[in-house]
C-alpha positions as CSV (number, residue, x, y, z in Angstrom):
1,X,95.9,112.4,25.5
2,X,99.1,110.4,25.2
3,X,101.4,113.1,26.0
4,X,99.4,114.2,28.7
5,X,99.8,113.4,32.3
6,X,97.2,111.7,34.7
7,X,95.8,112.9,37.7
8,X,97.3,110.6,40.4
9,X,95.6,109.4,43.6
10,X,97.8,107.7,46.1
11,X,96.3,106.3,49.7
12,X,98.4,105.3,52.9
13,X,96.7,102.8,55.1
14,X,97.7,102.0,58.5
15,X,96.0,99.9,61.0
16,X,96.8,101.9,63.5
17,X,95.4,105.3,62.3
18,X,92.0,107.1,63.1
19,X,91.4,107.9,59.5
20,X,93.0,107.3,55.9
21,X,95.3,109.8,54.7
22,X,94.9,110.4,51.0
23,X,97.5,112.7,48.8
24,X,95.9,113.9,45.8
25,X,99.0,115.3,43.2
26,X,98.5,117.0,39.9
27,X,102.1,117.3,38.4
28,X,103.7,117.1,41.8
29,X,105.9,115.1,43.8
30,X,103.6,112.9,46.4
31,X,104.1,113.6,50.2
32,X,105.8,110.9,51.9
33,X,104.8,109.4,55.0
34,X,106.9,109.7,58.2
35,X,106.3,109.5,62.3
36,X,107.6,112.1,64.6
37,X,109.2,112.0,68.1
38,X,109.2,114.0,70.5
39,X,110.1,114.2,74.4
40,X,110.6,116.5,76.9
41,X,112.3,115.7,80.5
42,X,110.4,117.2,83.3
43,X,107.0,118.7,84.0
44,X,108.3,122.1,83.8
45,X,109.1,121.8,80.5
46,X,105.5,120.3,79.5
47,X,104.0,122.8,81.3
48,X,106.4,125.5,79.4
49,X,105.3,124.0,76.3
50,X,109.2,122.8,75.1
51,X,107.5,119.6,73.3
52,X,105.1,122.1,71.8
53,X,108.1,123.9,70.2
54,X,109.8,120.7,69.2
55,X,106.6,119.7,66.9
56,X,106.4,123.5,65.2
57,X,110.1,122.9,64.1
58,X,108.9,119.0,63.5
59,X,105.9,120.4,61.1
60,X,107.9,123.2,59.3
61,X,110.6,120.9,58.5
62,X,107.8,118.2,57.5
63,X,106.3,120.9,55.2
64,X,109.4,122.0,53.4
65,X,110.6,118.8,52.7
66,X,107.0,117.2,51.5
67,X,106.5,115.0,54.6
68,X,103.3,113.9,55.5
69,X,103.0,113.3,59.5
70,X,101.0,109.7,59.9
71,X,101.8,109.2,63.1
72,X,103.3,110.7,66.5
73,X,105.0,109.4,69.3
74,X,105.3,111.9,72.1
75,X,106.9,111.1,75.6
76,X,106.1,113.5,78.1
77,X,108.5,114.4,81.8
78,X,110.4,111.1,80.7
79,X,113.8,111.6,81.0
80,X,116.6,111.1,78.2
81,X,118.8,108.7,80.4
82,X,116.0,105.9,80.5
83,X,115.9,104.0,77.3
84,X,112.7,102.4,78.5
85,X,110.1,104.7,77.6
86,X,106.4,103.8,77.0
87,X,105.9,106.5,73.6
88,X,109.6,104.8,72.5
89,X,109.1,101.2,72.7
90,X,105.7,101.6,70.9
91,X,107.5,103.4,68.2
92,X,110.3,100.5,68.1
93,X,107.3,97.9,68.0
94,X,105.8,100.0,65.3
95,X,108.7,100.1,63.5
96,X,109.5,96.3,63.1
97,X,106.1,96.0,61.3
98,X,107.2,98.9,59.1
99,X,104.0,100.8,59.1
100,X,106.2,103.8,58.0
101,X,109.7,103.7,57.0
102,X,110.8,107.4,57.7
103,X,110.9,108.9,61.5
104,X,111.9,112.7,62.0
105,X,113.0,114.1,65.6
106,X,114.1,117.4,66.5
107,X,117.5,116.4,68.0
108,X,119.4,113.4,68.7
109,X,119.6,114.1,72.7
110,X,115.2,113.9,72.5
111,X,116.5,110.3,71.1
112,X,118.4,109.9,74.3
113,X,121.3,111.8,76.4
114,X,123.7,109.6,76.2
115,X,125.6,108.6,73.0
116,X,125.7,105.0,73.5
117,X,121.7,104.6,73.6
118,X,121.1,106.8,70.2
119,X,123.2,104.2,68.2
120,X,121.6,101.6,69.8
121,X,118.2,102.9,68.7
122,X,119.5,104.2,65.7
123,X,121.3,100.9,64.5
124,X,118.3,99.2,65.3
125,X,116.1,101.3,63.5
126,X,118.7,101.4,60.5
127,X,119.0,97.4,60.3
128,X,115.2,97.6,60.1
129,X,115.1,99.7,56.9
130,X,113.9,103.1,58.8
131,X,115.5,106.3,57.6
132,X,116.1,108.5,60.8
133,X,116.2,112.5,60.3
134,X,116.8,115.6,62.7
135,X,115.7,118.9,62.0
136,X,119.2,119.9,63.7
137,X,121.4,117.7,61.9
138,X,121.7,116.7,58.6
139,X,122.1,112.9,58.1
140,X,125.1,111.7,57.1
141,X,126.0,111.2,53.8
142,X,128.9,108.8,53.5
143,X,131.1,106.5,55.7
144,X,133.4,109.5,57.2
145,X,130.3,111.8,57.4
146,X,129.1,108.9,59.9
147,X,132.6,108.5,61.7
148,X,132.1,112.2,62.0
149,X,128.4,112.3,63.0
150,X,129.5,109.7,66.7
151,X,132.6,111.1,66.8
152,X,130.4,114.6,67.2
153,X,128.1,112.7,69.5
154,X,130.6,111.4,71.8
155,X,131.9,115.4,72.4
156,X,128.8,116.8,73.2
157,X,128.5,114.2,75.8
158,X,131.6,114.7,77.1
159,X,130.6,118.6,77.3
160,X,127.6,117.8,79.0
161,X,129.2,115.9,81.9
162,X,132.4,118.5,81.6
163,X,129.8,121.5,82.2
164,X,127.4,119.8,85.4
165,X,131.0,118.9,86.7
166,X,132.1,122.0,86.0
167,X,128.7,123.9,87.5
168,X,128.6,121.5,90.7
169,X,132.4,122.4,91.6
170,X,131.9,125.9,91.1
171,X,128.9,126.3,93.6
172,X,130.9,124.1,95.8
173,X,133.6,126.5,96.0
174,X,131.5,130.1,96.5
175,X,129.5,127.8,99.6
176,X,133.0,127.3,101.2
177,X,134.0,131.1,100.5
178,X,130.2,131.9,102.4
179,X,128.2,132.9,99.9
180,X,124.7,132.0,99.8
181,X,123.8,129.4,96.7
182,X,120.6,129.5,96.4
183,X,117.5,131.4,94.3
184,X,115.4,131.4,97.3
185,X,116.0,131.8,101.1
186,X,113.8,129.8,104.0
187,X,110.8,131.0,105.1
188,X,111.2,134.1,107.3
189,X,114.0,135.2,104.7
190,X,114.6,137.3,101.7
191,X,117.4,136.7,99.1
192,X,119.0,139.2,97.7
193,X,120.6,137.6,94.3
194,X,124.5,139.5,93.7
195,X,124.8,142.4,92.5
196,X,127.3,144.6,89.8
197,X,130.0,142.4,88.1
198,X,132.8,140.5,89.4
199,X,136.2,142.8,89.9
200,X,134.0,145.8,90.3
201,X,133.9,147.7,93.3
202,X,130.6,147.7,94.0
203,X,129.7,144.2,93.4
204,X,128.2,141.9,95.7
205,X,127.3,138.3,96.6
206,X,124.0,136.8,96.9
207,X,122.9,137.0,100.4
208,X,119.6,137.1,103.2
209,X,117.7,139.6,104.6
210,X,115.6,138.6,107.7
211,X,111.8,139.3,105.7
212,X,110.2,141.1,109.2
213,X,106.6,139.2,108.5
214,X,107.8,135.9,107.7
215,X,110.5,136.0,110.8
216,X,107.4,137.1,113.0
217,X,105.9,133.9,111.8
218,X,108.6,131.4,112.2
219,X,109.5,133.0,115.7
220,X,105.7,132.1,117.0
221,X,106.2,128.8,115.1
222,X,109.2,127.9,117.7
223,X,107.3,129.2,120.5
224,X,104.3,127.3,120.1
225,X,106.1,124.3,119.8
226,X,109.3,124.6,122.5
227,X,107.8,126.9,125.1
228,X,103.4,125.9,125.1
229,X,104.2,122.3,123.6
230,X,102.3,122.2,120.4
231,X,102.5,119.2,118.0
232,X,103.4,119.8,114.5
233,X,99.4,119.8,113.7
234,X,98.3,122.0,116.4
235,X,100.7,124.5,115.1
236,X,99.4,123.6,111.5
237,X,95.7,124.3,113.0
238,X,96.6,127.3,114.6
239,X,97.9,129.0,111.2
240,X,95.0,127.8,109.5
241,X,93.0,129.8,112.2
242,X,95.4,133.0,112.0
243,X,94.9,132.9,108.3
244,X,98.5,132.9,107.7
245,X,99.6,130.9,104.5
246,X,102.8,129.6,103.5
247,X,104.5,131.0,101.0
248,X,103.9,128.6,98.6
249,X,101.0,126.1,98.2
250,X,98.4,125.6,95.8
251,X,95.6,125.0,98.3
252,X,97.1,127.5,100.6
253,X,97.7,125.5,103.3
254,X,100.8,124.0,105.6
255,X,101.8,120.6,105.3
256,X,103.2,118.8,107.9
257,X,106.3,117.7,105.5
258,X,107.1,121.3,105.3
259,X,106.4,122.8,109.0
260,X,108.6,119.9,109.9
261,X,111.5,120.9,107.8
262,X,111.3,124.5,109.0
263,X,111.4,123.4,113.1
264,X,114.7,121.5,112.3
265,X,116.3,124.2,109.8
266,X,119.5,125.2,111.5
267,X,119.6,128.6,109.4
268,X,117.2,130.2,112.0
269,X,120.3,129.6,114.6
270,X,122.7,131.3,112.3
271,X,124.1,128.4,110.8
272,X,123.2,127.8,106.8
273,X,124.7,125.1,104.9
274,X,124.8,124.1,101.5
275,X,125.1,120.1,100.6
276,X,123.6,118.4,103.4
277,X,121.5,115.8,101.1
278,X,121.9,114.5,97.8
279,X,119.5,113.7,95.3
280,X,118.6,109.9,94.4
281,X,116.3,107.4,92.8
282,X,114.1,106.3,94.8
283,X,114.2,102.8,96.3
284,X,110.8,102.2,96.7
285,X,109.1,103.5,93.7
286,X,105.2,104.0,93.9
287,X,104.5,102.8,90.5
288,X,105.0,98.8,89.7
289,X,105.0,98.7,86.3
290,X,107.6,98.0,83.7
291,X,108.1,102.2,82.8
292,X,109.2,103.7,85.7
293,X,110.9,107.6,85.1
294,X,114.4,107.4,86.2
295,X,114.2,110.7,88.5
296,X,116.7,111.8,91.6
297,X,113.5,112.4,93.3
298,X,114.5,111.2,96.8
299,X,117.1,112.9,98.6
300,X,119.3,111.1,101.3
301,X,121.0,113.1,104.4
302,X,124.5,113.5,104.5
303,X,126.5,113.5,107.9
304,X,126.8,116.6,109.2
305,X,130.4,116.9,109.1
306,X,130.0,117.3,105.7
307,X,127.7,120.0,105.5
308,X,129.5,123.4,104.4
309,X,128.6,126.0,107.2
310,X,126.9,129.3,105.7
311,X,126.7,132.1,108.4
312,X,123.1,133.6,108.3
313,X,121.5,135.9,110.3
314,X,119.9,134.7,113.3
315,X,116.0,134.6,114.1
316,X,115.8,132.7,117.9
317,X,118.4,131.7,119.9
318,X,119.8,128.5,120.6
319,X,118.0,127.2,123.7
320,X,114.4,127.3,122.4
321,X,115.7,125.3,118.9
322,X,117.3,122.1,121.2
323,X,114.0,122.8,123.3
324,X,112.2,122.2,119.6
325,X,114.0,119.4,118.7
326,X,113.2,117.5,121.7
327,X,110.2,118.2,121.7
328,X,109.4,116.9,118.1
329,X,111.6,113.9,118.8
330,X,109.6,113.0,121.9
331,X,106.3,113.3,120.3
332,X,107.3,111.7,117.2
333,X,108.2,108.2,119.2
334,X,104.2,108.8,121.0
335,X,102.9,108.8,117.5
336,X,100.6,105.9,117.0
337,X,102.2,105.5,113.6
338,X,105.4,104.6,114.9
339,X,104.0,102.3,117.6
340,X,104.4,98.4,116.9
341,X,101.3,97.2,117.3
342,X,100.8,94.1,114.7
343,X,98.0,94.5,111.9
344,X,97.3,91.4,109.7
345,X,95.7,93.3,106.9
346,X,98.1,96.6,106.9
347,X,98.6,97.1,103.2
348,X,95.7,95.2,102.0
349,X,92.6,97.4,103.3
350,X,90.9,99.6,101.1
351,X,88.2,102.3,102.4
352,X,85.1,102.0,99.8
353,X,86.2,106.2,99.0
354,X,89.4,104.4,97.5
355,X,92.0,105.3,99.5
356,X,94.0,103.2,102.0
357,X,93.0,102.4,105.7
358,X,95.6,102.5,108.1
359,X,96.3,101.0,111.4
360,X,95.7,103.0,114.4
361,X,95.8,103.1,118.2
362,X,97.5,103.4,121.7
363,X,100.8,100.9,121.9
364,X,99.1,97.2,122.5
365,X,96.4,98.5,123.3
366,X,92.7,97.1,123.0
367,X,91.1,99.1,120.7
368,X,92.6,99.3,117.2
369,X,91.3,100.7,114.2
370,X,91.8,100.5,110.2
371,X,91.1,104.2,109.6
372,X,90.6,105.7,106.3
373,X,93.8,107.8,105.2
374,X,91.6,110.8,103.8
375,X,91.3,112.6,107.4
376,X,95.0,112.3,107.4
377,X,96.2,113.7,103.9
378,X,93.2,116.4,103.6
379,X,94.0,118.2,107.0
380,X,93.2,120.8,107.8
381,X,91.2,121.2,104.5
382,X,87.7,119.4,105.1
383,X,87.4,115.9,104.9
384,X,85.9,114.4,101.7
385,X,85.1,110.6,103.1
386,X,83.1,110.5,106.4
387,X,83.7,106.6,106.8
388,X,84.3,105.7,110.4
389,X,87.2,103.0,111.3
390,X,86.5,99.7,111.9
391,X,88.0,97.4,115.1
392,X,91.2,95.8,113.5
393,X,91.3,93.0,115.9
394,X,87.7,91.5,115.1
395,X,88.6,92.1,111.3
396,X,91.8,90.3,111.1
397,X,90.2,87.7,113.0
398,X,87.4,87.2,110.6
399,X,89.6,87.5,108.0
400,X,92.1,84.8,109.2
401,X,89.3,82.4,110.4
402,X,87.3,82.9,106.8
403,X,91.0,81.6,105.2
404,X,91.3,78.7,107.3
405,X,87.9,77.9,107.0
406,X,87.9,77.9,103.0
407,X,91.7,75.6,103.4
408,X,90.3,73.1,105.9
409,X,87.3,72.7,104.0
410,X,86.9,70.0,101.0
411,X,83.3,71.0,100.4
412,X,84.0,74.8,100.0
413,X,87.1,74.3,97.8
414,X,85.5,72.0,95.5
415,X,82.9,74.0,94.8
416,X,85.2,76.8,94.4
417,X,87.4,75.3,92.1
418,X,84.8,74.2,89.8
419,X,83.7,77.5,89.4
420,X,87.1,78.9,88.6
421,X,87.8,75.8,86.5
422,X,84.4,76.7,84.5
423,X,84.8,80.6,84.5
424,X,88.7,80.2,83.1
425,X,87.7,77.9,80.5
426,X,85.3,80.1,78.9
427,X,87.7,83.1,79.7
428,X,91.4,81.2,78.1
429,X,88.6,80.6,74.4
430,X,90.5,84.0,73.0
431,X,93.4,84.6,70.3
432,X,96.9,84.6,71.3
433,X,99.2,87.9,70.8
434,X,101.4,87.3,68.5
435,X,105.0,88.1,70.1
436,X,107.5,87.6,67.1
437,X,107.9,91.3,67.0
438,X,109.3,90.6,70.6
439,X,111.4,87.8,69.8
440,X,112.7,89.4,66.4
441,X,113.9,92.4,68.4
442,X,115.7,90.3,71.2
443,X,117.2,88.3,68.3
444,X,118.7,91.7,67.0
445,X,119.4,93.4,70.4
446,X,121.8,89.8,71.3
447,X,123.8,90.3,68.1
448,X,124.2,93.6,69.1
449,X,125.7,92.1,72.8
450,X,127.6,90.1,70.7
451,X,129.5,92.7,68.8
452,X,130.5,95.0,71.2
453,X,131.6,92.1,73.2
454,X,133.7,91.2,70.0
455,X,134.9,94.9,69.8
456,X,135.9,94.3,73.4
457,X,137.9,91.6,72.6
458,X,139.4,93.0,69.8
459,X,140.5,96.2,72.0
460,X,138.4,98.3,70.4
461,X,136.3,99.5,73.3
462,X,137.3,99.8,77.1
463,X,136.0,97.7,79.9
464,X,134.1,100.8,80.9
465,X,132.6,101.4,77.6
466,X,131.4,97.8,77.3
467,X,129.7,98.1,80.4
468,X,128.0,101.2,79.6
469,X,126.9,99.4,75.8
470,X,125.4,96.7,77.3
471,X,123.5,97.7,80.5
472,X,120.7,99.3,77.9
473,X,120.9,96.5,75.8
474,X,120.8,93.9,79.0
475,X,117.6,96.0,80.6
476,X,116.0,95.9,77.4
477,X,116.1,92.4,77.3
478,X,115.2,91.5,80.4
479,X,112.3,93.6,79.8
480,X,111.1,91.9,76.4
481,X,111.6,88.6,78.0
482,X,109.3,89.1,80.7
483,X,106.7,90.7,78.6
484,X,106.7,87.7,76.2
485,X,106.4,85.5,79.9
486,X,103.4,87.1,80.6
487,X,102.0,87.2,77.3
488,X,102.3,83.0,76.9
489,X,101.3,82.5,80.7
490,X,98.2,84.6,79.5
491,X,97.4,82.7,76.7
492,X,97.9,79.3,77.6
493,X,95.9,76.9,75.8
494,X,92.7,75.7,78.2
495,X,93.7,72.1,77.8
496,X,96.9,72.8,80.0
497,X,93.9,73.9,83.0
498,X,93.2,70.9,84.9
499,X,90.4,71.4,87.7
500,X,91.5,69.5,90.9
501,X,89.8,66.2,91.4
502,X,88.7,65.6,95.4
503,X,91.2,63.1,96.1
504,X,93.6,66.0,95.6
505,X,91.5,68.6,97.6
506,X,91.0,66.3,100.6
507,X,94.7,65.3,100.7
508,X,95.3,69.2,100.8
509,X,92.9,70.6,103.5
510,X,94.5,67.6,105.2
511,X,97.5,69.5,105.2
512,X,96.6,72.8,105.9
513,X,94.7,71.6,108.9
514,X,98.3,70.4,110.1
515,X,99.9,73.7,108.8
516,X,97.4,76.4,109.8
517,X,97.5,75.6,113.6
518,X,99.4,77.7,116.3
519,X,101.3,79.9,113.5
520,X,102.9,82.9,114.4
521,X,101.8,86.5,113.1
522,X,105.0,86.6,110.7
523,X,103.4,83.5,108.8
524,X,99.8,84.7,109.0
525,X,101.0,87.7,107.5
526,X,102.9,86.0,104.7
527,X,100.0,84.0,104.0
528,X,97.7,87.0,103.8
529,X,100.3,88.5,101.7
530,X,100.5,85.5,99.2
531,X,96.4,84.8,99.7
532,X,94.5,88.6,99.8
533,X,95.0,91.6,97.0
534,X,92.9,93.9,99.0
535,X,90.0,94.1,101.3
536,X,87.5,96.7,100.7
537,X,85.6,97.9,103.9
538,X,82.9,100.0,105.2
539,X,81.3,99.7,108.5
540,X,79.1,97.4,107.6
541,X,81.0,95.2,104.7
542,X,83.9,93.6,103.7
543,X,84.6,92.4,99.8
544,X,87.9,90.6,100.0
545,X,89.4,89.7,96.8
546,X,92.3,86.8,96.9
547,X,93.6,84.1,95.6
548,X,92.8,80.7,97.0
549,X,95.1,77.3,96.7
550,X,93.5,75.3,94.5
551,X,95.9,74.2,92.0
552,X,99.5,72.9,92.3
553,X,98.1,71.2,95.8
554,X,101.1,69.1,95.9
555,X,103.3,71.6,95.8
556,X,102.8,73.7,99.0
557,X,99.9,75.9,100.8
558,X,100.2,79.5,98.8
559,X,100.9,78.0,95.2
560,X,97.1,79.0,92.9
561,X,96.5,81.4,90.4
562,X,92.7,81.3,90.9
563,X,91.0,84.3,91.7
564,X,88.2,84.4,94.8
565,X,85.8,86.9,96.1
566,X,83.8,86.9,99.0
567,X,81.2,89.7,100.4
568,X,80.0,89.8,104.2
569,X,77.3,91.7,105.9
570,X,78.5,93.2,109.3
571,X,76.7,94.1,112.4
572,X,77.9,94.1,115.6
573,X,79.9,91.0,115.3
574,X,81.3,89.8,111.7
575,X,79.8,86.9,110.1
576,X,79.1,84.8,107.0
């Protein structure tokens, strides 16, 4: 019937989805596809369920407003001060190739904390044709709504940093008037949080209690170690045997981290502090990848003239805690982890259980040993790999003379260049990622550079503020660069692969011949470096992966990007 309307089917396709979603209307308005955000800043908060709580408010919104979810992008413990974030990038990347054009968030600070990054993202995602919505805020409607909306943005900031300011002076000054800030005292204590209201007469500051049990405890702790000479593990083993646990630990046991902390705690003396560390990012951080959580999860020790004193009430006096601390000082300079003894592969061995071996023995003495670390990190709970050590002398040595032996040698490296030559030629015959997504968004991200540079100029912004627009901006293009590096390095066509011919192998063993003689265990070790990505050992074999110089042979002795593998059967004596 002409006056009559039709039954509508409308279907959403998206490369990226497990399945199709398909809207079927009958004299109602379609749903309209959007992704979601969502991102929560600590693993307390995952565990709490917060991001859980931002999708319910995500979904209601969704429903009432006739919003189909396609697609989710949820960033879990990352916090809202690091732009680079793994679920956040893939929504950026997935929003250049406008696979949905709407994204709803719960808040702009899930976006990011500070002001300055949101309208980063949010211009970007703007110029890009992607409507961005809160369930919090309303977007603006208009040019002054807008003004508004970052004028807003740039006070709650400002609140933020006014409040932890605010918060951090505050506990600073009740530390100096001797009250105790904390929610929890040391072991062998009890706090008792403050109690009735400020001005009344009964109220009270927070303050200890010796905990009778727990002081009992941490009394024998300092006697087994000042007065019958325990190590820190002895004392470990002992409470294992007592069946005393600390006060908190998952598997019920003491660590050595934590029995060490207690032994050097000055509280037990009568002397608390507050702000003798601070926290900060760590320097060395254990993953090497391009997301990395930007966490004050290091803390660094402050002198102690610094510390605000917090009188406490005493456990042992102070002749047996100087008796403590020599004693822990004195054995922790006999520890064979702090002895100097030189191992080429430290860093590179691999037990077959997967965990790292470690060097171990007496000061220069004979008989070292690449241990596996699993005896070390599972006491006292029972050992899970039952691999013995192996003698680190007669494996670097086979090591280093199996190197040598594949540099000097024309034969070996021929051979082994050929094969490498063969296996990347087969492996390069794949298709190229496409990276114009990368080089669009760089292209956007430097216009961006370029116009708060021109507000600068203009004396729009402050120095400061210019600095704070474009580190984000900078990091994320450093970033994107080196992603599209590794993507072309990858895909290199295989005419650019050119084996070695034997002219060129001969003239480099040659070389090394020359340049492998009488080095010094600095060099070895920057060759190994440079050469070997691990060594994987039991006691009776060693699979060392590397990399071999084969290409580039003009250039120097560690330049290759071939990959080598090599297996030996070990008896007594090592031997291939």
């Amino acid at each position: 019937m002409a006056g009559q309307r039709k039954r509508v089917k409308k279907v959403f396709r998206h490369e990226q989805m497990s399945e199709l979603l398909i809207v079927n209307t009958a004299e109602q308005k379609l749903n309209k596809p959007i992704a979601v955000y969502a991102r929560v800043s600590s693993s307390n908060q995952e565990n709490e369920g917060t991001i859980e709580t931002q999708l319910s408010a995500i979904h209601d919104y969704a429903e009432k407003n006739d919003y189909s979810i396609i697609q989710k992008y949820l960033d879990n413990g990352w916090s809202g001060d690091n732009i680079i974030r793994p679920e956040l990038d893939r929504l950026r990347v997935d929003a250049k190739k406008r696979i949905w054009n709407t994204v709803l968030i719960y808040d702009p600070d899930r976006l990011a904390r500070r002001y300055s990054y949101q309208e980063l993202i949010l211009d970007e995602l703007r110029e890009g044709g992607i409507t961005v919505l809160f369930v919090t805020t309303p977007p603006p409607t208009n040019s002054i709504e807008k003004i508004l909306y970052g004028v807003q943005g740039l006070f709650a900031e400002y609140e933020r940093a006014k409040i932890a300011e605010r918060f951090r002076l505050g506990k600073i000054r009740k530390a100096r008037e001797g009250h105790v800030i904390t929610t929890e005292g040391p072991y062998g204590y009890t706090f008792i949080p403050k109690q009735g209201k400020k001005g009344d007469a009964d109220f009270k500051q927070g303050y200890y209690v010796i905990n009778e049990y727990e002081a009992a405890v941490a009394r024998s702790i300092f006697q087994w170690v000042g007065n019958e000479g325990l190590t820190v593990r002895g004392v470990i083993k002992k409470l294992q045997s007592l069946a005393i646990p600390p006060r908190k630990s998952k598997k019920a046991v003491w660590s050595t981290s934590t029995l060490s902390s207690l032994l050097r705690n000055k509280t037990y003396i009568g002397e608390g502090h507050f702000g003798a560390s601070y926290a900060v990012i760590p320097e060395k951080p254990t993953r090497k990848d391009n997301y990395r959580k930007v966490r004050k999860s290091s803390r660094k020790m402050k002198p102690e003239e610094e510390w605000i004193k917090i009188p406490t009430p005493r456990l042992i006096d102070d002749s047996l805690f100087y008796r403590v601390q020599e004693k822990l000082k004195r054995n922790s300079e006999l520890s064979f982890r702090n002895t100097k003894n030189e191992y080429l592969l430290a860093g590179k061995i691999w037990c077959i259980c997967g965990r790292k071996r470690n060097g171990e023995g007496a000061f220069k003495g004979k008989h070292l040993y690449y241990r596996c670390t699993d005896r070390i990190l599972s006491y006292p709970l029972k050992q899970i790999c039952f691999e013995k050590g192996i003698n680190a002398r007669i494996t670097d040595n086979f090591i280093w003379e199996h190197i040598c032996k594949l540099m000097t040698s024309p034969e070996l490296l021929l051979q082994q260049a050929e094969s490498w030559y063969s296996e990347r030629q087969n492996h390069s015959c794949h298709t190229p990622i496409n990276t114009e997504v990368f080089r669009a968004e760089i292209k956007k991200l430097q216009n961006q550079e370029a116009r708060y540079t021109r507000a600068f100029g203009e004396g729009l912004i402050t120095l400061e503020k210019l600095k704070e627009h474009l580190q984000p901006i900078r990091d994320k293009l450093a970033l994107l660069q080196e992603q599209i590096k590794a993507e072309e390095k990858e895909n290199q066509p295989s005419e650019k692969f050119i084996a070695p011919d034997s002219d060129q192998i001969s003239a480099f063993t040659e070389k090394a011949s020359v340049a492998i003689r009488n080095l010094s265990f600095e060099s070895k070790k920057a060759i190994i470096k440079e050469v070997i990505e691990k060594v994987v050992s039991t006691q009776k074999e060693l699979s060392v992966y590397g990399f071999i110089p084969v290409s580039n042979l003009d250039n120097g002795l560690l330049c290759s990007e071939y990959r080598h593998c090599w297996v030996t059967k070990c008896g007594q004596e090592y031997s291939f």
